[in-house]
C-alpha positions in Angstrom: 63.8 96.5 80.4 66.6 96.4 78.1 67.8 93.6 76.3 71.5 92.9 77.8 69.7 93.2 81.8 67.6 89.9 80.6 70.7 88.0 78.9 72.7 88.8 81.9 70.1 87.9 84.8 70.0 84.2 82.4 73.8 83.9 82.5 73.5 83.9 86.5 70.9 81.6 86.3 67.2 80.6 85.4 65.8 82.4 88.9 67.7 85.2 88.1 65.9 86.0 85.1 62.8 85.1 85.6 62.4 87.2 88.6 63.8 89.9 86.2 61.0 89.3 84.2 58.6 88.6 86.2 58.3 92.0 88.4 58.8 93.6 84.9 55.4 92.7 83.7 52.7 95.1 83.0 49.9 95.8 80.1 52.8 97.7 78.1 55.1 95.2 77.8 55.8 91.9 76.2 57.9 88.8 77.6 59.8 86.8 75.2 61.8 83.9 74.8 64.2 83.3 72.0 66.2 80.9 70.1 66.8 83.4 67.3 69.9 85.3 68.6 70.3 88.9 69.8 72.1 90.5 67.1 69.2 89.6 64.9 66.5 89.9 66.8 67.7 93.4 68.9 67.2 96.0 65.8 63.7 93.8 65.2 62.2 94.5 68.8 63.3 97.6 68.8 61.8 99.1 66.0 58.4 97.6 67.3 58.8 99.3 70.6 59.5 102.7 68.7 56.0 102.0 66.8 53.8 100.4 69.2 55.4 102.0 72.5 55.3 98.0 74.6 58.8 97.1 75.3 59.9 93.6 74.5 62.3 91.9 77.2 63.6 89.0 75.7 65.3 86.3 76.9 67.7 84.4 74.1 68.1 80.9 75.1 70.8 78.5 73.2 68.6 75.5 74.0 65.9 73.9 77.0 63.2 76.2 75.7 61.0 73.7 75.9 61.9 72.0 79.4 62.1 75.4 80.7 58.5 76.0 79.7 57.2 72.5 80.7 59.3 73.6 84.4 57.4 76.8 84.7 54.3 75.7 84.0 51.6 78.0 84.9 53.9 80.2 86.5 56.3 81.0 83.1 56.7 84.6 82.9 56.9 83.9 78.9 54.0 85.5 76.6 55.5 84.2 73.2 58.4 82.1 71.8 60.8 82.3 68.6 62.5 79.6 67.3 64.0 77.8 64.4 62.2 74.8 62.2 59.2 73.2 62.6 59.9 70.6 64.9 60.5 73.1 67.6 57.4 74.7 66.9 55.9 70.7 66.7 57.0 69.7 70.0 55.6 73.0 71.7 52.5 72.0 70.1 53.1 68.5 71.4 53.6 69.4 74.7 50.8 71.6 75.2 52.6 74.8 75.6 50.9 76.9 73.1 47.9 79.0 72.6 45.9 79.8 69.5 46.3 83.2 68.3 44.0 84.9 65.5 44.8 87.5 63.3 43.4 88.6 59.8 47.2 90.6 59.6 49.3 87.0 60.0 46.8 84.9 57.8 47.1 87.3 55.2 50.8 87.7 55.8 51.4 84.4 56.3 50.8 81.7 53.7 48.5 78.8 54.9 51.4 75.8 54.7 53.5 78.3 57.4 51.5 78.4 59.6 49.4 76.4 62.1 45.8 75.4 60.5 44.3 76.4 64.5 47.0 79.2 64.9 49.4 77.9 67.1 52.0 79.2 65.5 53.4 81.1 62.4 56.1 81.1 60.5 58.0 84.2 60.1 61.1 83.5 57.3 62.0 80.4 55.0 65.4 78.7 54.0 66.1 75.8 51.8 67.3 72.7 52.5 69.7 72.5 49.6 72.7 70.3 47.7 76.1 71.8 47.9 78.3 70.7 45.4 81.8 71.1 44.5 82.2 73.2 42.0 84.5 71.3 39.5 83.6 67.6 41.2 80.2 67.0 40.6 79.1 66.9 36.8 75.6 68.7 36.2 73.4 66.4 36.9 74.5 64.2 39.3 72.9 65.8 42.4 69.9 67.6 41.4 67.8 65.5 43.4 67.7 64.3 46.9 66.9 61.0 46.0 70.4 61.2 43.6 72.5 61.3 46.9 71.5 58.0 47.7 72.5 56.5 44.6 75.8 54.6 44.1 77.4 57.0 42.0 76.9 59.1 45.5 79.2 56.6 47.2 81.4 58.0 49.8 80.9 61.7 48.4 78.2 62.7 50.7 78.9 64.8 54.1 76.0 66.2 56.3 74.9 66.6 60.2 73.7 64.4 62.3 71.0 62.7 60.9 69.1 63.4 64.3 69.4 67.1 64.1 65.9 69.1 63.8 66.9 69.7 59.4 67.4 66.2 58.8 64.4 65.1 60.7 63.0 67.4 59.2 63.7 66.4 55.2 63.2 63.1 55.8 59.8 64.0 57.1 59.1 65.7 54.0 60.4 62.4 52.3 57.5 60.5 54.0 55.1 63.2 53.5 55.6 63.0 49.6 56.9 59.2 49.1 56.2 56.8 51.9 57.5 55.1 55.0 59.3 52.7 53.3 60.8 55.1 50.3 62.2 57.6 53.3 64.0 54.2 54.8 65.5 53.2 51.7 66.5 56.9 51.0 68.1 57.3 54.8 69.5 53.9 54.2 70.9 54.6 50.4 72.5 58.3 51.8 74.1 56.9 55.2 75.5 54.4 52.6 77.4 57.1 50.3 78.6 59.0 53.6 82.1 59.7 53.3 82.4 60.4 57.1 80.5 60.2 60.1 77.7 62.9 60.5 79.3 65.6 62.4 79.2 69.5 62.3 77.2 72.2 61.5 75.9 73.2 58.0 79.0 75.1 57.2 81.3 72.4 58.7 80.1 70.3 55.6 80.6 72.9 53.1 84.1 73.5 54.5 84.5 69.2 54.2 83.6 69.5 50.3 86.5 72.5 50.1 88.8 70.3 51.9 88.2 67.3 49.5 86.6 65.1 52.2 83.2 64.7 50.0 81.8 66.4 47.2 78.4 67.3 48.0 76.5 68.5 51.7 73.2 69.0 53.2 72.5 72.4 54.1 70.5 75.4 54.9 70.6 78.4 52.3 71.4 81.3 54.4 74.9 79.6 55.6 75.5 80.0 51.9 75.2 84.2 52.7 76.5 83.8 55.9 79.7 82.4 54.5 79.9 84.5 51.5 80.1 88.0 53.8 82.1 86.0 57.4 84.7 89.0 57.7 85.6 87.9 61.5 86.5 84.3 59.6 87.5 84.9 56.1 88.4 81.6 55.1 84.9 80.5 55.0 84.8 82.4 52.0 86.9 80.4 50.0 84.7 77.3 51.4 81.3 79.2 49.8 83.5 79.5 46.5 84.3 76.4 46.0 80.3 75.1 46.0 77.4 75.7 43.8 74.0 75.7 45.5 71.7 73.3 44.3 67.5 73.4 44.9 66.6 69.7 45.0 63.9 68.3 42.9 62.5 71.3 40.8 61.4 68.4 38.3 59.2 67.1 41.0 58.0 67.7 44.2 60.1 71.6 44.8 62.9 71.6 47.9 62.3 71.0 51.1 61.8 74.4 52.6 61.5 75.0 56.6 61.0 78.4 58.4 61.9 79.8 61.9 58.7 80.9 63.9 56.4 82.3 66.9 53.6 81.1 68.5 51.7 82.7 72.0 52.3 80.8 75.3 49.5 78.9 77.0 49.9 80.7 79.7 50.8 84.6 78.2 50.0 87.3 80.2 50.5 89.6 77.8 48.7 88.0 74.7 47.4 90.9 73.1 51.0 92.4 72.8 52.1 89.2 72.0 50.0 88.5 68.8 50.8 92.5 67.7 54.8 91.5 67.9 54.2 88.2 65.7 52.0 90.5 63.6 54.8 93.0 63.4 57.7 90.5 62.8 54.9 88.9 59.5 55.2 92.8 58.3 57.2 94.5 55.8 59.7 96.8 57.8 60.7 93.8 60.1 60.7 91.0 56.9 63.0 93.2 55.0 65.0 93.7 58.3 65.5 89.6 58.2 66.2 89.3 55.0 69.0 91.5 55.5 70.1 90.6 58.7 70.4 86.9 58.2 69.9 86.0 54.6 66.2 84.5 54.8 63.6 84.4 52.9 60.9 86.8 54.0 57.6 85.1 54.8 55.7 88.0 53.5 54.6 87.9 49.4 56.3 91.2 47.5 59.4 91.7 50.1 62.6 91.1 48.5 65.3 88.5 49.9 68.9 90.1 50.1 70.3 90.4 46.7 73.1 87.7 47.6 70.1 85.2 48.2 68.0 86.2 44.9 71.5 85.9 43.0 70.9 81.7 43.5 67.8 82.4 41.4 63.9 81.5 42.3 63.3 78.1 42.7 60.4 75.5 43.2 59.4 75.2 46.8 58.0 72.0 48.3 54.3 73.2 48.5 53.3 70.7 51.4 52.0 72.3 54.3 55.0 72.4 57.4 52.1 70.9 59.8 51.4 67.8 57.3 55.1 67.6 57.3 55.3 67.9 61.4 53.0 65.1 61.9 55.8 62.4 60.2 59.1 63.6 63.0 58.4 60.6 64.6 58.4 58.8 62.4 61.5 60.1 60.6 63.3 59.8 64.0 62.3 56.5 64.3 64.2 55.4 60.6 67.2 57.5 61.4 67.4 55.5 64.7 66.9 52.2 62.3 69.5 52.6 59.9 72.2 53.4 62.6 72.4 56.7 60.9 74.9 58.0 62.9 76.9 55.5 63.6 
């Protein structure tokens, strides 16, 4: 089934594509649904339908995987899932709507802290959580940490997202994983402190605050740094990617905060077999450097280079805590973001 027939059948509606996908099914195909957008994943699936021969209909969903699975129960049509940051992956896990997959290809593709220690899931690419800072406003020095954006020199210099968004809960998670309950509270408290707005926007939308002057330094994930860099359709994002430096937080310490987008086999897949050879063939080489150059991640996969816009930022220290050590804190970190009125 081709790609477009799927995305169509979801614009008229969840029946639509399910039956769509449903009377597709057979032993050489796959049924997907995706977070990870089509223009990325398209030249991905179908390179591993040229190789393998099982044809991937995919379904790219902007959000509700989750409900959506949780809805269908039993009856979801869905072999495997892609999506962005471990906390999507976490709640999947959560909510019981994962298998365990097991593959000597994706543990040795796959580094241990990406993946799930029973194989729920797998990561499949990385991106930092980073500082960036204006280039001529902030002195070296003054935000090479995350902990330094909560000091008061920070004070009203600091822009970022919602402090709810998956990223944030994200870091801070990581902040309880390496410091403490208490040390991620006075940190969430300390950096809604030095906000110079209200949490709003997307990643770039901060980056294109610290161009305007409305802060000097922002939370964000790497690749909008590469996605800015190269936006023909909006050029003026360009200038915004000038005017920071990227920072990786903490490389006297603990490494940066780094998340990863990821798959993981449905409780209920049809097609699992098919489903753990696509993860597999997403963890290998041909399809990591296909990411890499598609989206400006880091491949998962040791000895496959990034894009040569991301390795111009220079290697860095990477937080070496495992993501599912990391998962196990969300609620936690939801719970402090919630406390110090971040958003408000």
């Amino acid at each position: 089934m081709n790609f477009k027939v799927i995305f169509a059948a979801m614009i008229l509606g969840p029946a639509s594509g399910l039956t769509a996908m449903a009377t597709s099914a057979s032993a050489a195909e796959v049924n997907l649904y995706s977070y990870r957008q089509p223009f990325l994943m398209n030249p991905l699936l179908n390179a591993f339908t040229k190789e393998t021969g099982i044809k991937v209909n995919m379904v790219y969903l902007k959000k509700g995987m989750l409900e959506r699975l949780k809805a269908e129960g039993a009856n979801s049509p869905a072999d495997l899932i892609l999506t962005a940051d471990i906390g999507n992956l976490h709640n999947l896990v959560e909510a019981d709507l994962l298998q365990a997959a097991k593959s000597r290809m994706l543990e040795s593709n796959v580094p241990a802290r990406f993946r799930h220690p029973k194989g729920l899931w797998f990561g499949l690419t990385t991106r930092a959580r980073i500082i960036f800072a204006h280039k001529k406003r902030v002195k070296p020095g003054e935000a090479a940490t995350y902990e330094d954006l909560a000091q008061p020199h920070m004070k009203g210099r600091v822009c970022t997202r919602s402090g709810k968004h998956v990223y944030n809960v994200s870091l801070l998670a990581s902040i309880i994983a390496a410091k403490g309950e208490a040390a991620a509270e006075a940190w969430a408290r300390g950096l809604k402190a030095n906000l110079a707005r209200k949490p709003q926007g997307n990643d770039r939308a901060q980056v294109k605050a610290v161009y305007q002057g409305e802060c000097d330094v922002a939370l964000g994930n790497t690749y909008y740094m590469g996605k800015m860099m190269t936006n023909e359709k909006s050029p003026v994002q360009k200038k915004w990617a000038a005017a920071v430096n990227v920072i990786f937080p903490n490389q006297g310490g603990r490494g940066t905060h780094v998340n990863i987008s990821g798959a993981g086999v449905t409780k209920g897949a049809k097609n699992k077999a098919n489903a753990v050879k696509l993860i597999e063939f997403l963890s290998g080489g041909a399809a990591q450097k296909i990411y890499a150059e598609g989206n400006f991640e880091y491949p998962i996969k040791a000895g496959v280079k990034p894009h040569p816009i991301v390795a111009g930022w220079g290697k860095f220290k990477a937080d070496e805590t495992f993501l599912s050590k990391i998962a196990e804190h969300r609620t936690q970190a939801t719970r402090i973001m919630d406390k110090v009125r971040f958003n408000n």
